[in-house]
N, C-alpha and C positions, 0 to 999 in steps of 0.2 A: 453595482452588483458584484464587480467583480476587481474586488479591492485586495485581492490576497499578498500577503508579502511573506518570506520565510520568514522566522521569530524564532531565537534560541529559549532557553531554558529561565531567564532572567524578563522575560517579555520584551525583548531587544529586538528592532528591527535589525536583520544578519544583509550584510553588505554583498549580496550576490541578487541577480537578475531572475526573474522567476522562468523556469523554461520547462520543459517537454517532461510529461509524465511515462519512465519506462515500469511496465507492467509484466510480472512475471506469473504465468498461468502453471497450476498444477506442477506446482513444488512443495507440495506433502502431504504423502502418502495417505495418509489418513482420510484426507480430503478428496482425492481425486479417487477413492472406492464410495464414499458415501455418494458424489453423483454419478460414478458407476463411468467414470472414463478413463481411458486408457494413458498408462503410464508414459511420458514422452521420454525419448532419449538426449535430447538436447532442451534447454530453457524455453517454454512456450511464451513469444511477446508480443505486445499492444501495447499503443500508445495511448495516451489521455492528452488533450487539448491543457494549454491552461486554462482556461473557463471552466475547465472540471475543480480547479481547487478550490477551496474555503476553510474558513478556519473550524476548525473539531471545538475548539473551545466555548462557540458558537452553535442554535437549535439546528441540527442534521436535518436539509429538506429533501422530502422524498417525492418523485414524482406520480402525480395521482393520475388513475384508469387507465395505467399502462400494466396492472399486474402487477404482484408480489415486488417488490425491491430489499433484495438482500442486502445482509452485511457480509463485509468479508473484511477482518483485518489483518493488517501487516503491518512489517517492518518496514520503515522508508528509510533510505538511506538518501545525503543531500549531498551532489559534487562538487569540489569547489573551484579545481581544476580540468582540463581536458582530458578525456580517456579515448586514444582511438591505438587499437594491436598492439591493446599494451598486455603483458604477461599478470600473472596473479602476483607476483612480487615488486609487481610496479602500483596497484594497487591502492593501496593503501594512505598514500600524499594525496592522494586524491581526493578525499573522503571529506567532506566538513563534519557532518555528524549522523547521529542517529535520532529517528522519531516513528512515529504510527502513524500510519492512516488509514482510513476505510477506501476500500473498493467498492463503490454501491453499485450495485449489479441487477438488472431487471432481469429476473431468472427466466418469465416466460418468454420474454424477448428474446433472450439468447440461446432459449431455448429452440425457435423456428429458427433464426438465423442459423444455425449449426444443423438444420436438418437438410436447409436449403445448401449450406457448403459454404454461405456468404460470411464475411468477415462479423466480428463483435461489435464496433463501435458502436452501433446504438444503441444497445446494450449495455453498457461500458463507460461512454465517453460522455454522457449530456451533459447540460451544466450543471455545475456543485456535486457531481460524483466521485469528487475526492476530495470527504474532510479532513484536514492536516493538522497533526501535531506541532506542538513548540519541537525543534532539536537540539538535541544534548551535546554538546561537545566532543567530538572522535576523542578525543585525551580525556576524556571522565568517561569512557565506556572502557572497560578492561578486557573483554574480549567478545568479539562476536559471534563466535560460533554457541553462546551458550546465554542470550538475551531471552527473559521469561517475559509475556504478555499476554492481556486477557480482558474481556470482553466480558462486564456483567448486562443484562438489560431484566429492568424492574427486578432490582437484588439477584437474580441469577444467575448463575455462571453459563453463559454459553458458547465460547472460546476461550479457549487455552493453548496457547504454542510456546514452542521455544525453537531459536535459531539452530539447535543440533539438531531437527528433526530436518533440516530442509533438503532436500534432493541433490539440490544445488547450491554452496554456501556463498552467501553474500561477496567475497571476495570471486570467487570464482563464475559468479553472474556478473559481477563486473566487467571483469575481464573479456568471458564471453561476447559481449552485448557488445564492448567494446569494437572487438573483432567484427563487426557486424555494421553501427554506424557509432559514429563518436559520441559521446556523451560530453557534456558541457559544463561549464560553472550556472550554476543557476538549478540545472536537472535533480528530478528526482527517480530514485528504481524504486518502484514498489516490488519487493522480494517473494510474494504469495503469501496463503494465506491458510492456516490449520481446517480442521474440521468444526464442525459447527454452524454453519452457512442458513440462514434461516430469517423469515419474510419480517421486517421493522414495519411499525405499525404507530401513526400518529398517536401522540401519548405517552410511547415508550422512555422511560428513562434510563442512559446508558453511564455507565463506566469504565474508562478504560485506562488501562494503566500498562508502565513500561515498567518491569520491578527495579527497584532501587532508584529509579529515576523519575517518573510522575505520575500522576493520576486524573482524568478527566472528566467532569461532573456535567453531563449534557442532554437532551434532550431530542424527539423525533416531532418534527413539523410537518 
């Protein structure tokens, strides 16, 4: 069940260790008015288990009669070296590459949990609630701050983002997070994720695409 391995762009198993999903909450704007929460001052995170991962390339399983299970995509960034207090110009060696994933999110789950004050995790963390792209090579991506992605389900468009909208830019989550506990070779940040946020539904067929780099032809189980 839980066979995930990182895979570059080429269907290459990538020679790093699969480890800890860091999750960045409510990093644009856009997103964090449509469910009506308030703007954070610093990176909002949660972790995912690996047992949350799977491959995207592969039918997306959502868990049934727990309530609506949204989509939420992002950017995933894959580390291949260690980050701990390190500056936003350290940075960057660190990085192996870029990819997407879905955040699959049990809205009404997380929705009592946040009423109660308790943490997200089960909300958040169950298994297969993070299907992962192949990644692209940090040297075939020319800049980060300005990565277009997008989200069709059954032909329609219902996310669109680009890395200039983020709160917080990916180098500088980095960094952060770093500040906070180490990040490792193996790790992945999921960076947030645009507006658009909306319940998948067995049947559904999805697309997703990172521009100039790939596109995903997949399916809801």
């Amino acid at each position: 069940m839980f066979e995930y391995q990182h895979i570059d762009s080429e269907g290459n198993s990538i020679d790093l260790p699969v480890g800890k999903i860091v999750c960045v909450g409510r990093n644009y704007l856009q997103h964090i008015n449509e469910l009506d929460n308030a703007v954070p001052s610093a990176p909002l995170l949660f972790i995912k288990p690996t047992t949350a991962l799977c491959e995207l390339g592969q039918s997306v399983v959502i868990p049934k009669n727990l309530g609506p299970c949204h989509n939420e995509l992002e950017i995933a960034v894959l580390i291949k070296k260690p980050l701990s207090k390190v500056t936003s110009q350290e940075v960057a060696a660190a990085i192996w590459g870029i990819g997407l994933g879905l955040d699959l999110t049990l809205r009404d789950v997380q929705t009592a949990l946040k009423k109660q004050g308790h943490p997200w995790e089960r909300a958040k963390a169950f298994d297969l609630s993070c299907p992962m792209s192949q990644f692209v090579d940090v040297n075939k991506v020319e800049n980060f701050t300005d990565l277009d992605f997008s989200l069709h389900v059954n032909n329609e468009l219902r996310q669109l983002g680009n890395s200039q909208d983020m709160l917080f830019s990916i180098v500088e989550l980095l960094a952060n997070i770093s500040n906070t506990f180490t990040l490792l070779p193996g790790d992945i940040v999921m960076t947030g994720t645009p507006k658009g946020v909306a319940p998948l539904a067995v049947g559904d067929a999805l697309n997703i695409e990172l521009k100039a780099h790939f596109s995903i032809e997949t399916d809801v189980v």
